[in-house]
DRENMARPA-833653 format. One record per residue: residue in one letter; x, y, z of N, C-alpha, C in turn. Coordinates in steps of 0.001 Angstrom, whole numbers. Layout:
BEGIN
  resn     n.c1     n.c2     n.c3    ca.c1    ca.c2    ca.c3     c.c1     c.c2     c.c3
     A        X        Y        Z        X        Y        Z        X        Y        Z
...
END
This chain:
BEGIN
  resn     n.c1     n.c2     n.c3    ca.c1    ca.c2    ca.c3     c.c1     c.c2     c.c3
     X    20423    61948    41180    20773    62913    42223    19713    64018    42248
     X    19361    64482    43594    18153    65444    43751    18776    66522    43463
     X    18450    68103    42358    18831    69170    42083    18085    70101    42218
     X    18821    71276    43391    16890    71977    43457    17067    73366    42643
     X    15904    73886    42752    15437    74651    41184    15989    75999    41532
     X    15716    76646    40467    16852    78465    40318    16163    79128    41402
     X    14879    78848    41662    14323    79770    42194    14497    79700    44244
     X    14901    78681    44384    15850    77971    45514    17091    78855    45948
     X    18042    78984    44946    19354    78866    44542    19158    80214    45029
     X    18371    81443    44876    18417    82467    44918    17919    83519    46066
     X    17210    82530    46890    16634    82952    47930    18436    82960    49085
     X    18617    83986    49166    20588    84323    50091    19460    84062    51636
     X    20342    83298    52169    20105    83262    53770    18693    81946    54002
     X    18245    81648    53009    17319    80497    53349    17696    79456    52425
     X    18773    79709    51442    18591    78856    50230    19015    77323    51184
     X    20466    77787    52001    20852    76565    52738    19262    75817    53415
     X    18762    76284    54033    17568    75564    54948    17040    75345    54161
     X    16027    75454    52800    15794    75372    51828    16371    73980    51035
     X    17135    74271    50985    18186    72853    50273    18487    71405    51494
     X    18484    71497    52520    18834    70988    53196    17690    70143    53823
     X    16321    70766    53593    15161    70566    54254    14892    69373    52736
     X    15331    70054    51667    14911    68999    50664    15802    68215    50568
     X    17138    67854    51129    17886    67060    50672    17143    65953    51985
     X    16744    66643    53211    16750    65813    53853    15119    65006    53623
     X    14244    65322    52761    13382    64550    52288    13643    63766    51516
     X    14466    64155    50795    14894    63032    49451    15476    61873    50115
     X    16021    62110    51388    17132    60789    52192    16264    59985    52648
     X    14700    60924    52894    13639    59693    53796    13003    59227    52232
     X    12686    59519    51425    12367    59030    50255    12907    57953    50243
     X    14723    58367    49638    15907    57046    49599    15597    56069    50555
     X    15307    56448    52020    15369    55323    52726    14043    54631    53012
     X    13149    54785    52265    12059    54125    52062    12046    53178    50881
     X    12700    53664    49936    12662    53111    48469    13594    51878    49330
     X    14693    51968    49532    15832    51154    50233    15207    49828    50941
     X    14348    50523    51713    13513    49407    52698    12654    48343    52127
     X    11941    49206    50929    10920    48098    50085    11899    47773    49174
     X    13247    48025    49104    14042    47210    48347    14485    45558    48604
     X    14820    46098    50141    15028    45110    51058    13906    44142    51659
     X    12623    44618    51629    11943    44019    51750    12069    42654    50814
     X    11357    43679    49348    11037    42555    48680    12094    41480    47905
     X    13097    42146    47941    14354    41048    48151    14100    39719    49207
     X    13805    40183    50543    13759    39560    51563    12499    38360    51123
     X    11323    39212    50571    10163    37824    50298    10328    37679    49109
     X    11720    37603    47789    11916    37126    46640    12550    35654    47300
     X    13623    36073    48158    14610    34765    49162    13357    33663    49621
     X    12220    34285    49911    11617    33784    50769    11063    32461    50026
     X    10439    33211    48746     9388    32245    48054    10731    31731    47338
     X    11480    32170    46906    12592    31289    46829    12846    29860    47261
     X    12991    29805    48571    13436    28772    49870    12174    27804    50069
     X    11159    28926    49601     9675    27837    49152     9907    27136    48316
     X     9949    27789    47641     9468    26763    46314    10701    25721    46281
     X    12093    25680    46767    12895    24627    46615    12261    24051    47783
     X    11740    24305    48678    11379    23161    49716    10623    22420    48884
     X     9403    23061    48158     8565    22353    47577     9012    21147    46998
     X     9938    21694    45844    10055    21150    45384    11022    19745    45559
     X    11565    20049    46673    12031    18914    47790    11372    17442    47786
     X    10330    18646    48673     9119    17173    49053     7968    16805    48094
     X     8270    17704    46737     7503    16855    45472     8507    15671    44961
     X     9685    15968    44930    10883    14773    44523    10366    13363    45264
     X    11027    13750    46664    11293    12741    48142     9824    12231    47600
     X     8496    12538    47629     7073    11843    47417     7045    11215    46249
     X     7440    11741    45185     8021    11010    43571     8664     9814    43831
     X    10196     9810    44432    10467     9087    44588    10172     7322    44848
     X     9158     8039    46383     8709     7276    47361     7836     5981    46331
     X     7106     6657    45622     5945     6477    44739     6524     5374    43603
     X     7808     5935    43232     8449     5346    41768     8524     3758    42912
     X     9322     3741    43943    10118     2847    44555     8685     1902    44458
     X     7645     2079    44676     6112     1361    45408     5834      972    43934
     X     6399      731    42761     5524      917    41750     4681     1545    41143
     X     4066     2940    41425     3171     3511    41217     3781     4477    40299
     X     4087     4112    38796     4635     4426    37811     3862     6663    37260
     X     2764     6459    37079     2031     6919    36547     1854     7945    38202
     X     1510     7536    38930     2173     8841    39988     3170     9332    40253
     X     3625     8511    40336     4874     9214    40286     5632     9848    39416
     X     5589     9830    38123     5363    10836    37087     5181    12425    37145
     X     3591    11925    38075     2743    13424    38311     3841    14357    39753
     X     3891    13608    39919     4946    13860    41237     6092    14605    41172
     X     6319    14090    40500     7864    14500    40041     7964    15778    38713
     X     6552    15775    38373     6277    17402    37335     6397    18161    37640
     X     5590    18076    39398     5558    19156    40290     6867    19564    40836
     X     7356    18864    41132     9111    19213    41996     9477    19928    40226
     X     9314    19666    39342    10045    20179    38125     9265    21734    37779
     X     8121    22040    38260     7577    22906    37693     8071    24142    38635
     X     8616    23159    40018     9296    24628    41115    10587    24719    40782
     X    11014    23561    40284    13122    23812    40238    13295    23290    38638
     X    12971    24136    37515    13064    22911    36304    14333    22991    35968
     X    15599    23191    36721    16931    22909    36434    17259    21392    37637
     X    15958    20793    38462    16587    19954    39053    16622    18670    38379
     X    18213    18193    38425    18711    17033    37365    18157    15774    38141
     X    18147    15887    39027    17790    14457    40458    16139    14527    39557
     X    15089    15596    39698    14109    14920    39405    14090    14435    38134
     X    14700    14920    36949    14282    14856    35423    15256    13217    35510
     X    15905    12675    36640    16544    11745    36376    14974    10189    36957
     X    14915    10816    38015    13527     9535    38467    12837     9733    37832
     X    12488    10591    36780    10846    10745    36079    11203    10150    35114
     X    12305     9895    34783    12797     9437    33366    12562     7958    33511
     X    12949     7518    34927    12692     5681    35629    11331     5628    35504
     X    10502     6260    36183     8900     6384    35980     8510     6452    34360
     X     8775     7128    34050     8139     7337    32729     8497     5858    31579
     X     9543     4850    31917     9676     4039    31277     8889     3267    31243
     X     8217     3248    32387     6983     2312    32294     5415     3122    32352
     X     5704     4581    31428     4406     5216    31527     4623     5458    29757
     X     5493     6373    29576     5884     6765    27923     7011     6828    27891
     X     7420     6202    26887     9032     5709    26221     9580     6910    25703
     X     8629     7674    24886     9434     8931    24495     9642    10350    25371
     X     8760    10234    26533     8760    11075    27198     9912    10509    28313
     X    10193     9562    28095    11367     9132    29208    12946     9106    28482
     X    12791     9158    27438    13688     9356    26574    13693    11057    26591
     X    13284    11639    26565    13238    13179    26494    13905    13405    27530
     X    13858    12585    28950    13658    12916    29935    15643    12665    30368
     X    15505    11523    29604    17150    10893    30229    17923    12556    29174
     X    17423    12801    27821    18485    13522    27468    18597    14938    28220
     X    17231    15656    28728    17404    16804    29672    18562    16408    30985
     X    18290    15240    31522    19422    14810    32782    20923    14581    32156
     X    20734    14394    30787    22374    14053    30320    22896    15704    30006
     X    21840    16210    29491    22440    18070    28973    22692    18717    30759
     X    22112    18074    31820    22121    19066    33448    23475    18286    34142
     X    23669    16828    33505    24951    16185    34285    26254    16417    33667
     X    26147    16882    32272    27285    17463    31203    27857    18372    32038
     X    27146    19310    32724    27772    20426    33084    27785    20851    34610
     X    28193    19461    34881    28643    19326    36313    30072    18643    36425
     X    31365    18929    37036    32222    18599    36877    32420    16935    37837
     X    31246    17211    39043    31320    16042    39886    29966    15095    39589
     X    29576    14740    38348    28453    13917    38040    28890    13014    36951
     X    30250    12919    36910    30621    12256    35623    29897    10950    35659
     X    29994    10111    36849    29448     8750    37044    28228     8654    36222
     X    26916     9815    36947    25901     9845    36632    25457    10193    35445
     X    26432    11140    34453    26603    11077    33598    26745     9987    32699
     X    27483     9393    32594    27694     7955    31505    26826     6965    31982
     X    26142     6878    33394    24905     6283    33827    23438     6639    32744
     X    23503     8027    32322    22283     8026    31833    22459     7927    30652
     X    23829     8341    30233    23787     8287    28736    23536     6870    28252
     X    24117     5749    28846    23977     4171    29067    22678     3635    28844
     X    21984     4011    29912    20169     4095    30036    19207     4770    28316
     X    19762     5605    28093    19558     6877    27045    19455     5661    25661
     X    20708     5382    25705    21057     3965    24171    20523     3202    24138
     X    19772     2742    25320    19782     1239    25544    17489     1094    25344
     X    17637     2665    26086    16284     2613    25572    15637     3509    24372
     X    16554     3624    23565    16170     4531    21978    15971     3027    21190
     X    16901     1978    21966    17328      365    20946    15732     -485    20619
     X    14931     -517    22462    14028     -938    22121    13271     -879    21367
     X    12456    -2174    20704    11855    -2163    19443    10238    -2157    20141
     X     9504    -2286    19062     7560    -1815    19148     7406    -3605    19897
     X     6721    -3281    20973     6493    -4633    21740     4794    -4956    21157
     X     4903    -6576    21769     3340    -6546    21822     2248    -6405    22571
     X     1246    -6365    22354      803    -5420    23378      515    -6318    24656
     X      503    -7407    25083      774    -7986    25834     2024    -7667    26732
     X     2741    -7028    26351     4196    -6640    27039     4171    -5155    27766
     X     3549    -4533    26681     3065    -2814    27144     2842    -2558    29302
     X     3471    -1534    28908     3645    -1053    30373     2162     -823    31251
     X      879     -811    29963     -710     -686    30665     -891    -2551    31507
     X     -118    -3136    31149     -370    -4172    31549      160    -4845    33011
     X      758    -3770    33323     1376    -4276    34599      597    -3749    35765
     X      762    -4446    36881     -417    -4211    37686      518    -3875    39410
     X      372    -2338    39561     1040    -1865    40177     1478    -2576    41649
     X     -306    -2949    42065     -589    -3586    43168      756    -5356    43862
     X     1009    -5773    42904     1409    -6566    42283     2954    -6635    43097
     X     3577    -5800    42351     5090    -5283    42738     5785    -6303    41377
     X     7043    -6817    42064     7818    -7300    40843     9396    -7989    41600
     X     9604    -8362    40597    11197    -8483    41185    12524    -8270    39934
     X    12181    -6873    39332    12911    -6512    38647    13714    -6435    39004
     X    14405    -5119    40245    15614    -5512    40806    16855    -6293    40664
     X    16341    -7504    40809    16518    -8683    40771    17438    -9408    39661
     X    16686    -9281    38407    16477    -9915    37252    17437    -8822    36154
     X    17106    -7629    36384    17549    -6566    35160    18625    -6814    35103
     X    19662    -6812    36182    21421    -7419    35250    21637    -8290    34914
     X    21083    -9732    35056    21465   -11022    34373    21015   -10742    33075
     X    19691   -10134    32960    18711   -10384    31589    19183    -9448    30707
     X    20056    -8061    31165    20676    -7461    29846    20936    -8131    28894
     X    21083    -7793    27762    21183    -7875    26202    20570    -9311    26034
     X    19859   -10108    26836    19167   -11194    26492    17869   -11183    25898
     X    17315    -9936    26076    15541    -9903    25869    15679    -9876    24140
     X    14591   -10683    23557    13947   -10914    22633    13813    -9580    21956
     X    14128    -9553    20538    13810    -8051    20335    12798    -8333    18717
     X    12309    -9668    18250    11245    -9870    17165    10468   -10656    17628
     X     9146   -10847    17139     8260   -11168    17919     7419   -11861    17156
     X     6487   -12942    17059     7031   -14099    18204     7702   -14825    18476
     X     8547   -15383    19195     9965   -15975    19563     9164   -17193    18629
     X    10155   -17755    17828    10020   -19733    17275    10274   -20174    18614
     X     9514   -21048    18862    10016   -22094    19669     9842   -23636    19268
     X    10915   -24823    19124    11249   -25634    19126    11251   -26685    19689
     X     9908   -27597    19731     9953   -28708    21711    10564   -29730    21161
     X    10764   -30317    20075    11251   -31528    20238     9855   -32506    20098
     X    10404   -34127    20270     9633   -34667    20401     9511   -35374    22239
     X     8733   -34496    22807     8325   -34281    24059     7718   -35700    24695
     X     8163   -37168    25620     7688   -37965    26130     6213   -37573    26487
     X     5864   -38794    26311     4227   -38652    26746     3817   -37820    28101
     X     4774   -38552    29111     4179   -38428    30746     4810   -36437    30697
     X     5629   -35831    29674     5637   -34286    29896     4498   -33414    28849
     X     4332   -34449    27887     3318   -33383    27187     2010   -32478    27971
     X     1585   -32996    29195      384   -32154    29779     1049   -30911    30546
     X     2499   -31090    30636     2940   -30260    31456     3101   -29231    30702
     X     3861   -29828    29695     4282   -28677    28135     2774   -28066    27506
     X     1845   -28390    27668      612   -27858    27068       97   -26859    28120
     X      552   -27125    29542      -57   -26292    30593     1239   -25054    30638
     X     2293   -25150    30344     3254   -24278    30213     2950   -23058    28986
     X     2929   -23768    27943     2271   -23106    26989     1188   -21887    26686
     X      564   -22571    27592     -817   -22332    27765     -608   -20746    28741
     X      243   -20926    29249      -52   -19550    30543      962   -19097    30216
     X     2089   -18953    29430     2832   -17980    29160     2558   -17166    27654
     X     2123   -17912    26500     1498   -17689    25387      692   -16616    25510
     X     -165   -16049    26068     -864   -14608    26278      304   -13982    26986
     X     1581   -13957    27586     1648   -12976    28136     3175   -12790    26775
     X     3442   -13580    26467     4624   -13759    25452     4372   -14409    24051
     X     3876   -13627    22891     3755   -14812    22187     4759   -15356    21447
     X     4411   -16720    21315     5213   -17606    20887     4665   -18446    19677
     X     5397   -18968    18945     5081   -19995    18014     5690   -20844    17552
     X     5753   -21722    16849     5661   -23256    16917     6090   -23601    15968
     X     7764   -23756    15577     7952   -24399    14373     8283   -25942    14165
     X     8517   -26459    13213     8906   -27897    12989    10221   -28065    12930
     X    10931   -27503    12691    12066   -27752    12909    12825   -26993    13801
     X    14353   -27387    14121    15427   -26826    15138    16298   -25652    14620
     X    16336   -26025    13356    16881   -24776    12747    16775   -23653    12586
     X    14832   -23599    12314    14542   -22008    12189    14149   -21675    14094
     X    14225   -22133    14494    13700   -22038    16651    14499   -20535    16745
     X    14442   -19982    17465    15043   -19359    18604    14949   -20281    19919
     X    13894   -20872    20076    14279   -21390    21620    13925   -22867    21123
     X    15067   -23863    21905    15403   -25289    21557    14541   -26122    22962
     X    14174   -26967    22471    14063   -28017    23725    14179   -29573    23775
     X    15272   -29790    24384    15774   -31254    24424    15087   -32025    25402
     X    15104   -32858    24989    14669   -34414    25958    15424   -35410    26243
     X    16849   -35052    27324    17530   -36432    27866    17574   -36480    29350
     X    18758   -37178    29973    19396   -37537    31390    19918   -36553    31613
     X    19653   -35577    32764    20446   -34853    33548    20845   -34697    34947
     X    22082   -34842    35127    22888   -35350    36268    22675   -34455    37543
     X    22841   -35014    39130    22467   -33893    39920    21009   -33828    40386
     X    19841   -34641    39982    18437   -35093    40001    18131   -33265    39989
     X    18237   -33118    38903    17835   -31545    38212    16718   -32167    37280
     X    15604   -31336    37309    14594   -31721    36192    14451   -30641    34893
     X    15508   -29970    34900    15671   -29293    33998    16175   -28295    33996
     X    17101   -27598    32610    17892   -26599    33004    17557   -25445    31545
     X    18127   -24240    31759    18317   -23309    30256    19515   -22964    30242
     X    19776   -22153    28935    20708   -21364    28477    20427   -20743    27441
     X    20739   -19150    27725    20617   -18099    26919    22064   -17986    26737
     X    22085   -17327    24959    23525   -16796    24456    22382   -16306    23312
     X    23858   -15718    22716    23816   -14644    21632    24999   -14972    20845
     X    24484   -15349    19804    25521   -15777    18559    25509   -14492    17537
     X    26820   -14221    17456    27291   -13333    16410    28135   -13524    15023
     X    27806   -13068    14108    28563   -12601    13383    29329   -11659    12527
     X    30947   -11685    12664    31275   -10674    12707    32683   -10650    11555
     X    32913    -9347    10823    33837    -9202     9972    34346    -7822     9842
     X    35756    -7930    10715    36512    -7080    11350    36052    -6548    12649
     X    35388    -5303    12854    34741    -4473    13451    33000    -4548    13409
     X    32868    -4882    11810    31632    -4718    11773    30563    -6275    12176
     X    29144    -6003    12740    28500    -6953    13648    27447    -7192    12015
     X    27116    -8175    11081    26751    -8415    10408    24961    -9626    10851
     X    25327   -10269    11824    24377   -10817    12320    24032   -11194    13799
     X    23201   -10833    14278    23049   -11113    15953    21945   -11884    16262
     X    22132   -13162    16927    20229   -13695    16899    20619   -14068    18430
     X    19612   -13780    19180    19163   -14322    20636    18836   -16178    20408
     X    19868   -16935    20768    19247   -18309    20949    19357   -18656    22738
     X    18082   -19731    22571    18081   -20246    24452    17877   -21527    23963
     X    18245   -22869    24776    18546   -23846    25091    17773   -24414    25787
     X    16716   -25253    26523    15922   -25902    27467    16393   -27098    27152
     X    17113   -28159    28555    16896   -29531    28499    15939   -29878    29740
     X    15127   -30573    29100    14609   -31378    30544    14704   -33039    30611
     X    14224   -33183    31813    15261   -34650    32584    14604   -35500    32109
     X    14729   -36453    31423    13589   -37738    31192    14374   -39500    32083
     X    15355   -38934    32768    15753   -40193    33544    15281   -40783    35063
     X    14289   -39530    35283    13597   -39532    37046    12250   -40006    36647
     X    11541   -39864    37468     9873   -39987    37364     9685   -38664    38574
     X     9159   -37834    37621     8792   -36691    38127     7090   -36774    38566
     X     6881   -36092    39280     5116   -35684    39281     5028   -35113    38416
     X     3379   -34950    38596     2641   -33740    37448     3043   -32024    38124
     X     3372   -31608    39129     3463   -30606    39757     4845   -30339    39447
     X     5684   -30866    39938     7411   -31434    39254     7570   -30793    37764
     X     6672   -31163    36943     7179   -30944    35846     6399   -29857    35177
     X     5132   -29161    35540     4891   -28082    35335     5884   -26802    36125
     X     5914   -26897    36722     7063   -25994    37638     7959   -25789    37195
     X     8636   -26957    36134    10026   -26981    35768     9867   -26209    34435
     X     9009   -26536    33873     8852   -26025    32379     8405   -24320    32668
     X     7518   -24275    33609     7200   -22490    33543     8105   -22198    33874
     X     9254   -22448    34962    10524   -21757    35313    11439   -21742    34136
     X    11943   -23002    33507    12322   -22660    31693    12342   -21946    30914
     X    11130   -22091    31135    10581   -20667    29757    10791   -19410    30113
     X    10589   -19193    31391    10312   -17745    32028    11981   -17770    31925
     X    13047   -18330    31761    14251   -17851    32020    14497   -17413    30380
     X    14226   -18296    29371    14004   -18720    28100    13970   -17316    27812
     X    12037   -16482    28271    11416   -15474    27511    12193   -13907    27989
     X    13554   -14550    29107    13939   -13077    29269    14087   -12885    30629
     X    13685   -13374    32068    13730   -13102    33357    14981   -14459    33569
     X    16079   -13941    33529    17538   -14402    33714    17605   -13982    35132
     X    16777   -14373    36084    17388   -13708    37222    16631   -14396    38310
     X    15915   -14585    39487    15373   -15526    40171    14549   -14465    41405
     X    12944   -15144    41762    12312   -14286    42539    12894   -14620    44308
     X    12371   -13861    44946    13323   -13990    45952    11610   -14207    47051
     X    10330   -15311    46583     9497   -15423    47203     9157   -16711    46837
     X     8649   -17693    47858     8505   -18824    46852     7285   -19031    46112
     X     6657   -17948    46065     4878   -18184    45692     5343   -17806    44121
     X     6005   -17551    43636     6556   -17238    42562     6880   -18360    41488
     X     6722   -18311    40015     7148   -19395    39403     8858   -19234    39475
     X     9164   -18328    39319    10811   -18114    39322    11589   -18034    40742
     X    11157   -18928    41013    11863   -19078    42603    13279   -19696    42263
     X    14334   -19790    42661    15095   -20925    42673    14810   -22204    42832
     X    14954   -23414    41812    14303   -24415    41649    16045   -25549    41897
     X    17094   -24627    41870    18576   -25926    40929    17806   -26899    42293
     X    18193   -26664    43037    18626   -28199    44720    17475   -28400    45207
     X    16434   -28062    44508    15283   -28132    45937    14372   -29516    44803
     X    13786   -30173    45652    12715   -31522    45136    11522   -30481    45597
     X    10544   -31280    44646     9344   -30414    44740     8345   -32086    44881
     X     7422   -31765    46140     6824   -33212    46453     4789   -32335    46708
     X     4477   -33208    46579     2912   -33203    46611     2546   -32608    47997
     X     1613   -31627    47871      926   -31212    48949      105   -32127    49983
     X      396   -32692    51044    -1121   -33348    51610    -2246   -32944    51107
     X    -2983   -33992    50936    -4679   -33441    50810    -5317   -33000    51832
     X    -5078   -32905    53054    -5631   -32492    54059    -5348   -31540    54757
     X    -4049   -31157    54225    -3952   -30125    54804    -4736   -28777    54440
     X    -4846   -28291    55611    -6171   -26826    55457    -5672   -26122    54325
     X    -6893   -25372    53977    -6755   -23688    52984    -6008   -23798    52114
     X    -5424   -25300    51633    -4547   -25541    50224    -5238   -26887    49632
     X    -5297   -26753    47995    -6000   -27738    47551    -5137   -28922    47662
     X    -5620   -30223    47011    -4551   -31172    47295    -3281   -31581    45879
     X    -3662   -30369    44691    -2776   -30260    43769    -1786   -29596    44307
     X    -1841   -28616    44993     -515   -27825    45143      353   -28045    46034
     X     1663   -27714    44959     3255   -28509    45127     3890   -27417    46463
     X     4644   -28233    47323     5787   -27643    48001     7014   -27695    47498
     X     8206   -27088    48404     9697   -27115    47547    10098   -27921    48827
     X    11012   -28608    49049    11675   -29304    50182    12874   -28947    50302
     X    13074   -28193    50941    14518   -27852    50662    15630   -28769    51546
     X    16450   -29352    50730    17730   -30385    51359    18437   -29905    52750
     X    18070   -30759    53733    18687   -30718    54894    18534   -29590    56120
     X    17487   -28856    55853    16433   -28343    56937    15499   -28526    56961
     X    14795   -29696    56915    13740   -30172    57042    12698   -29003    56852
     X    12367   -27889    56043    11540   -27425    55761    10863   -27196    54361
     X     9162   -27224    54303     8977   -27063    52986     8248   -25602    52886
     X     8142   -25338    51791     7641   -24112    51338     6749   -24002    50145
     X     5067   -23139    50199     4184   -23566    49339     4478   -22686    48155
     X     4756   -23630    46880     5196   -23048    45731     3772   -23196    44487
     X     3554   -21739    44462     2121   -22032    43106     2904   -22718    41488
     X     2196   -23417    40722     2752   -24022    39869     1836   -23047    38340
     X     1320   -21359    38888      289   -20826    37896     1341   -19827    37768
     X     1344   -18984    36675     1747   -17759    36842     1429   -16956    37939
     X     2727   -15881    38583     1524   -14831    39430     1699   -13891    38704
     X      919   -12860    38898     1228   -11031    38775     2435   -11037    38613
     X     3561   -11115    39793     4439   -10785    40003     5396   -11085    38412
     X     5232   -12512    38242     6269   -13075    37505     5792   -11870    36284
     X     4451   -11905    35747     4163   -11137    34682     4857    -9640    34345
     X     4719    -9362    35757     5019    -7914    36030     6435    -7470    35691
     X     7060    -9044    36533     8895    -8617    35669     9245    -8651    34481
     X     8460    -9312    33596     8682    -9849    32562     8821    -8314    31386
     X     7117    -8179    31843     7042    -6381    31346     7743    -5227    31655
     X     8428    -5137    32857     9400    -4577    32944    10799    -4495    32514
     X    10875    -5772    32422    12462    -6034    31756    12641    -5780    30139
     X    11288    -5655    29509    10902    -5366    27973    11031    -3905    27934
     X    10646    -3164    28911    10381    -1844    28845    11553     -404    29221
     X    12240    -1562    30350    13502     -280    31431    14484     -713    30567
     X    14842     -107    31092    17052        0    30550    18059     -227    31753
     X    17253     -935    32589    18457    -1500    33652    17913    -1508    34880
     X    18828    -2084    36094    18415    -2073    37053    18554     -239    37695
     X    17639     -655    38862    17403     1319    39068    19114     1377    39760
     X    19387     2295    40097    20455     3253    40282    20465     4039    40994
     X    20348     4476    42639    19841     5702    43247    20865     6432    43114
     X    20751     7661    42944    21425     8572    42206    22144     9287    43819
     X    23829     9015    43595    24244     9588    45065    24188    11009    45641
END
């Protein structure tokens, strides 16, 4: 409060004008101070409303980025939306998807900041036990090889994780290198089984025991009904006493058909699709240039040799009763690789957060 001085107080007949002249400066003072109060209130709101825009359209571009594969941008993307709003749970939740296939511990950091911002929301419970889910599942994963590592995936590429991540839960391989078990393999499949081998072995390794007992993955040689040239099965055998889980081993199953006369294209096809279900992609590509196409009903017959811009090795699929075929590669692509590494690395299929 403005108080004016003795020497004011004492002046009889001016003190009022005197006092009044200063009260009424002090009010334009007040109402100046008032104004740059209001002002800068007004451009605190302002850069305020900025920086959440910003940080808006650093998310929405994060996003965009995660969805395209572009792991490692989208990362950067999504720092920025965090460096304008670092209480927003939406971004620390996609950077955490990104970062699984950039750094494991930084995506792990990332799910527990989104589990401490969804705790204390009364309407995120969903999303809540969503990340905590994600959170377990990727502290579980074990040290991959480096063949599996997230530098290895090739953005350009894409994938069909999507796809694949809910069948293949709790199926993926978690010691390394899987035994595998062929059996004693007919002559007319051994080139197929050596060319199978051959192109999944760098991206998965595998090795080679003599017997069925010590395998993780089995492979039979009989008749199978339905003119199927071959089938898998993944399980998980436990053992258990009371409550407690004492032993868990991943076993898979491969039979293939030895009652048809298959081609050479036929039966490479059949065996990379095998294995690839075998090494963990429980789930099917939704392209046919893909080794993991759906193979159960479709015959797979020889390419013409003449026909243009395709050599005369490569196989089509025929699919039963629309007379149409479709050109199926019998090599690995990118793609298949790409899921494979992904399904080693995430903790589930993505989730857009409502």
């Amino acid at each position: 409060m403005f108080r004016p001085n003795r020497k004011t107080l004492v002046l009889r007949g001016r003190s009022d004008i005197l006092y009044e002249g200063s009260a009424a400066i002090v009010t334009r003072i007040h109402r100046r101070t008032w104004l740059k109060l209001v002002g800068t209130a007004v451009l605190c709101l302002a850069v305020t409303a900025s920086g959440r825009d910003s940080a808006e359209s650093f998310l929405q571009q994060g996003t965009k980025l995660l969805d395209r594969d572009h792991f490692a941008d989208s990362v950067a993307m999504l720092t920025r939306a965090l460096e304008q709003n670092p209480k927003d749970a939406r971004a620390y939740y996609y950077r955490a998807l990104a970062n699984e296939m950039v750094d494991r511990q930084a995506a792990i950091g990332d799910w527990r900041r989104f589990v401490e911002l969804a705790a204390i929301d009364p309407e995120a419970k969903q999303e809540l036990t969503q990340g905590q889910q994600r959170l377990q599942v990727l502290e579980k994963i074990p040290r991959l090889p480096d063949s599996l590592r997230p530098s290895r995936y090739v953005p350009k590429a894409g994938d069909y994780y999507q796809e694949s991540a809910g069948p293949s839960a709790g199926l993926l391989w978690t010691q390394f290198p899987v035994k595998l078990y062929t059996g004693s393999p007919p002559k007319k499949w051994q080139g197929a089984l050596q060319h199978a081998l051959a192109a999944w072995n760098p991206v998965f390794p595998l090795r080679l025991v003599p017997t069925q007992q010590e395998a993780n993955i089995t492979m039979r040689w009989a008749g199978l009904a339905g003119g199927r040239a071959g089938t898998e099965q993944s399980f998980i055998q436990v053992r258990k006493e009371g409550d407690q889980v004492f032993q868990r081993l991943n076993l898979a199953s491969i039979v293939l058909d030895t009652s048809h006369h298959w081609s050479g294209p036929e039966m490479r096809l059949t065996l990379l699709h095998e294995l690839g279900h075998a090494l963990g992609i429980n789930g099917h590509s939704n392209s046919s240039k893909d080794i993991m196409i759906p193979i159960l009903y479709e015959t797979i017959i020889e390419l013409p040799a003449n026909l243009s811009g395709v050599g005369p090795s490569a196989p089509l699929i025929q699919f039963p009763g629309n007379g149409s075929s479709v050109y199926v590669n019998t090599k690995l692509t990118a793609r298949d690789v790409n899921t494979l590494i992904r399904l080693y690395n995430c903790s589930g299929p993505i989730v857009p957060l409502r």
